[in-house]
C-alpha positions in Angstrom: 18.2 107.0 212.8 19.1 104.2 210.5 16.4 101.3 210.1 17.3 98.1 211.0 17.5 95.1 208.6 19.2 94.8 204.8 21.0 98.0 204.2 20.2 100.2 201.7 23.7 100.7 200.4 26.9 98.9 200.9 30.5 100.9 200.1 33.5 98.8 199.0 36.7 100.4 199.4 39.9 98.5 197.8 43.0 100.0 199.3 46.6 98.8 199.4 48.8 100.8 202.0 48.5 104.5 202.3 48.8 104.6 206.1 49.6 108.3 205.9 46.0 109.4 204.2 43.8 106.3 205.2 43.1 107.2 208.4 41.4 111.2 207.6 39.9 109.4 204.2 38.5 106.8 206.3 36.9 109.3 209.3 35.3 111.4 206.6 33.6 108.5 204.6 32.4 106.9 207.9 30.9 110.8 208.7 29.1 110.9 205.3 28.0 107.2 205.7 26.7 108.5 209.4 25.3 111.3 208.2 22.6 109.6 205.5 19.3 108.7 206.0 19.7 104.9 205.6 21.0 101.4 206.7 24.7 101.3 205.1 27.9 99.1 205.5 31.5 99.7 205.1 33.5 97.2 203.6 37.7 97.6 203.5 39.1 94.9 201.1 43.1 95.0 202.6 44.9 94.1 199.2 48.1 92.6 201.4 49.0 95.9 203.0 51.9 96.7 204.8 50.8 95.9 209.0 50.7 100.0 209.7 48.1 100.0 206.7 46.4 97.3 207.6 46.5 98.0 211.9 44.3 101.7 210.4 41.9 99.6 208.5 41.5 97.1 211.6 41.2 99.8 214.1 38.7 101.7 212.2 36.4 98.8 211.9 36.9 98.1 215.7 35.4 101.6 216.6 32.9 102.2 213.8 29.7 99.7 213.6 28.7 98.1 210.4 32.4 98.2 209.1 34.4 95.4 208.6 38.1 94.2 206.8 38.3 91.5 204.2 42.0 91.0 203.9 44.1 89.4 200.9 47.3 87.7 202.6 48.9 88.7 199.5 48.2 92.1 196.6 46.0 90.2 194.1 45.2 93.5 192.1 42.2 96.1 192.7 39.7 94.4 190.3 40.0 91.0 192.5 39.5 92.9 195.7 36.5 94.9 193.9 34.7 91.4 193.5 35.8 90.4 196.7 33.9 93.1 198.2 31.0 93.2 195.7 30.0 89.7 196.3 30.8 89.9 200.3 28.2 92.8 200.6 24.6 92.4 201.7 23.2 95.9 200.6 20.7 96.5 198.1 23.0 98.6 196.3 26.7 98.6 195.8 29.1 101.1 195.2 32.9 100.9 195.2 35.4 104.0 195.1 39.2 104.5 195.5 41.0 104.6 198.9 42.4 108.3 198.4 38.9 109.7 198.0 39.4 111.3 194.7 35.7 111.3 194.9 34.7 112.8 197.4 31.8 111.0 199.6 28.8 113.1 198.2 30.0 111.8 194.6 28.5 108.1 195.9 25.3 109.4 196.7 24.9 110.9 193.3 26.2 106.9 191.8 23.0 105.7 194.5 20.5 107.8 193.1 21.5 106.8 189.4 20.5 103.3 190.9 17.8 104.1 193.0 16.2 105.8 190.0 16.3 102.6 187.9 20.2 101.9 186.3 21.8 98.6 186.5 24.9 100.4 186.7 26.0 103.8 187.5 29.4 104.9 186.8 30.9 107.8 186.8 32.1 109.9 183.9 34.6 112.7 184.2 34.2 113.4 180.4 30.8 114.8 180.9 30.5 118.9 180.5 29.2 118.7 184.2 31.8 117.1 185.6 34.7 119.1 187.2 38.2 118.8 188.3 40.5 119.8 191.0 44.0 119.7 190.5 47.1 121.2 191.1 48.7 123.9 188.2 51.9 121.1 188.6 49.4 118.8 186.7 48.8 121.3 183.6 51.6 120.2 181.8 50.8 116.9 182.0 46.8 117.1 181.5 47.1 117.4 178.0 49.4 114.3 177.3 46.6 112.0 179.6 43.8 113.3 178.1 44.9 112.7 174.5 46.3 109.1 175.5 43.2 108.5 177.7 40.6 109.6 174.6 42.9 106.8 172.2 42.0 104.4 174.4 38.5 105.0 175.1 38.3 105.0 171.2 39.5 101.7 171.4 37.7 100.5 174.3 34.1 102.0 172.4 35.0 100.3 169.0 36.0 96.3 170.8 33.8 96.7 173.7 31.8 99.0 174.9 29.7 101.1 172.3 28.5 103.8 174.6 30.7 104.0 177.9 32.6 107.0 177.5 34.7 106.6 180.4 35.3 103.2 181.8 38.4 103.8 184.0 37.1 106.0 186.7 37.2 104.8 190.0 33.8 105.2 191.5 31.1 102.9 190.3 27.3 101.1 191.3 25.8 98.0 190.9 22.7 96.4 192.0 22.5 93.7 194.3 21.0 91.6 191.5 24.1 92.9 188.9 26.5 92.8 191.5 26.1 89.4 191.9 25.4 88.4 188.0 28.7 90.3 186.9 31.4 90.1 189.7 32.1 85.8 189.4 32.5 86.2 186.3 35.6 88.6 186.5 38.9 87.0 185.0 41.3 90.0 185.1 42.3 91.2 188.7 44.3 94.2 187.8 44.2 97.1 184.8 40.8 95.8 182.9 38.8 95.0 185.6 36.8 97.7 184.7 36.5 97.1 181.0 35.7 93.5 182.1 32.7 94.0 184.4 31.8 96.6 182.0 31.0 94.7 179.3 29.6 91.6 181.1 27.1 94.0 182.4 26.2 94.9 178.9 26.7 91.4 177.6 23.4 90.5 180.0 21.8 93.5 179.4 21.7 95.9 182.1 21.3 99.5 182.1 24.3 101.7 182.6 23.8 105.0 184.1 27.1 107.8 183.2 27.1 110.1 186.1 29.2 113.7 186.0 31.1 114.0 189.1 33.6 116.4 191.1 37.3 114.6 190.7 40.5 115.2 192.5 44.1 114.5 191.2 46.8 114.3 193.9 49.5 113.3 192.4 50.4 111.6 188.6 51.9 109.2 187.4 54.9 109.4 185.1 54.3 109.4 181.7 56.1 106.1 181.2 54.1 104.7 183.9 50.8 105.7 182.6 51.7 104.5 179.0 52.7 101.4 180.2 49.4 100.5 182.3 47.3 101.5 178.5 49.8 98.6 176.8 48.5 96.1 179.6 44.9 97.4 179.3 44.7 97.0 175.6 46.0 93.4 176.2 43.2 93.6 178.9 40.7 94.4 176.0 42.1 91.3 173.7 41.3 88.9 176.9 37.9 90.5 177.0 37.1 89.6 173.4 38.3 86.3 173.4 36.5 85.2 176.9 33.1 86.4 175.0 33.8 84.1 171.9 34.4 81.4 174.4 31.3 81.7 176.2 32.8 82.8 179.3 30.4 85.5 180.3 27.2 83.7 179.7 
């Protein structure tokens, strides 16, 4: 039975379209969320979906208590529908993840106890040694290629930015209430460096941040091209980051 009152964790999920895999990803985080010992919420930010997108997030929250849609009329980017969420949320703790469930839902409950145990911030970190991958052999060509490009710019990001994250892109993270709510109106970039962003506004104000191994699922890639072309915007990302800090923005 789940106590009444606050709830002890609220999930944030940022999707745009998908119909085809939203509705099993959404039945099996609602089963985990059921399944836990606590209070929790649901929270779908809609990022301007198509309507057959948007009708399975709707639906959902119709039949399952404690969900509900927050919906953008128009895509606005993943980071802005992050914050949305973030700040929309009543739980004590806060954890967003992706739409496609690359993590699967036991992955959050490892970000929670990060948090319950004290962090600021948990994240999680694929380049620990106890973190693991599934992926397709397709992929293998490909890993290699990501991985070196991916390593650059965490080299980058470490040296501007962030001294000690050692993997600021992955798409499962926890905040606070209190952090949540410090870090998220501050956010300036909507799209490729929201995570960078929030990232180092938590550090700016000095919160903890917990780097969690996790289990990790690739799908599908993106082209090379594609992928090469989202680290150009990110590194542009980075520059915005720097020059907002000199200008006082995230005080």
């Amino acid at each position: 039975m789940h106590s009444q009152g606050q709830p002890h964790l609220s999930v944030i999920v940022p999707a745009y379209n998908g119909e085809d895999r939203l509705p099993a990803a959404l039945d099996q985080l609602g089963a985990w969320l059921d399944a836990q010992p606590y209070e929790s919420e649901l929270i779908l930010v809609d990022d301007g979906s198509r309507p057959p997108a948007a009708k399975v997030m709707t639906d959902f929250a119709t039949r399952r208590p404690n969900t509900r849609v927050i919906r953008n009329d128009v895509n606005v980017g993943k980071g802005a529908g992050v914050a949305k969420g973030m700040l929309a949320a009543t739980g004590a703790y806060r954890v967003f993840t992706d739409a496609d469930l690359a993590y699967p839902p036991p992955e959050i409950g490892k970000i929670l106890a990060d948090l319950e145990a004290g962090a600021d911030v948990a994240i999680a970190c694929r380049v620990l040694q106890e973190s693991r991958y599934l992926m397709s052999p397709s992929f293998f060509h490909y890993l290699y290629t990501r991985h070196l490009m991916s390593r650059a710019f965490n080299r980058m990001v470490r040296l501007i930015l962030l001294r000690d994250v050692l993997d600021s892109q992955a798409g499962l993270k926890g905040y606070t209430a209190h952090a949540a709510t410090v870090v998220f109106p501050k956010l300036t970039i909507p799209r490729f460096g929201f995570d960078v962003e929030t990232l180092f506004i938590a550090q700016t104000h000095g919160f903890r941040v917990q780097q969690t191994a996790v289990h990790f699922r690739y799908d599908e890639e993106p082209t090379t091209i594609k992928f090469t072309e989202s680290v150009f915007r990110m590194m542009a990302d980075l520059v915005q980051v720097r020059l907002n800090h000199l200008r006082g923005r995230y005080r």
